[in-house]
N, C-alpha and C positions, 0 to 999 in steps of 0.2 A: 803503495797503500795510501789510501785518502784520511787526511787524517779531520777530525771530527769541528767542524768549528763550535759548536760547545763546550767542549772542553779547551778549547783556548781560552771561550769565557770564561771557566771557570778558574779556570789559570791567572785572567786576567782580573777576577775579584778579590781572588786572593794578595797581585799584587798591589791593587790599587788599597785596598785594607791596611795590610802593611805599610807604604809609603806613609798613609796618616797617622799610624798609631809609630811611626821614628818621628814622623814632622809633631807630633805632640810629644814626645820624649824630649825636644829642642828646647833650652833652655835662653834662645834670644828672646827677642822683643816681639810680641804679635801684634799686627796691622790687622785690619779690619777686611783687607784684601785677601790677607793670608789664610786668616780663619775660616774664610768662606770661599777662596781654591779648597782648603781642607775639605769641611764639609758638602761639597760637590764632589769632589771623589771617591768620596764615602758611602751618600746616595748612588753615586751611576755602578761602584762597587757592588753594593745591597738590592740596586735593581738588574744587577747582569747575572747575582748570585741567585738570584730569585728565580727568574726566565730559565737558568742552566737546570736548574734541580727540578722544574717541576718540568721540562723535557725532557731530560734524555738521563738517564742511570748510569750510564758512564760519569767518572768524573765528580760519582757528589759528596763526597768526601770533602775533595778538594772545591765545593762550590759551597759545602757548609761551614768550612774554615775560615773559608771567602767571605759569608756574610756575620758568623762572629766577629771578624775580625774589623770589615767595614762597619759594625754595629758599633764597637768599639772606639773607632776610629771617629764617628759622628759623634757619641756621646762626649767627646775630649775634643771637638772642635765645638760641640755646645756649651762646652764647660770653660772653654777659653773666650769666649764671647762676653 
């Protein structure tokens, strides 16, 4: 069985979401580099969670999780700036 590459997207918005909103939980130093790796993975997050839901119905649970989460995850790398 073939399994769906959208829903890996959607898989994979969800963790890229995550990663930023633990990398904003971190309580070191933030660099100006760091903030804005954040913030990039937040967008390509919010833009994979975008493209998954408005294709395919499989998966959009886990594609809208994905973009709260990556929405999340931007607002707390804008807020660390």
């Amino acid at each position: 069985m073939r399994e769906n590459p959208l829903r890996n997207a959607a898989i994979t918005t969800l963790v890229l979401g995550a990663l930023c909103v633990l990398a904003a939980l971190d309580d070191s130093a933030w660099s100006s580099d760091a903030t804005a790796g954040m913030a990039l993975f937040s967008v390509v997050g919010l833009a994979l969670g975008i493209v998954s839901l408005r294709i395919s119905r499989r998966g959009r649970g886990m594609a809208v999780a994905g973009i709260v989460v990556s929405a999340i995850g931007l607002l707390a790398s804008l807020w660390l700036v």
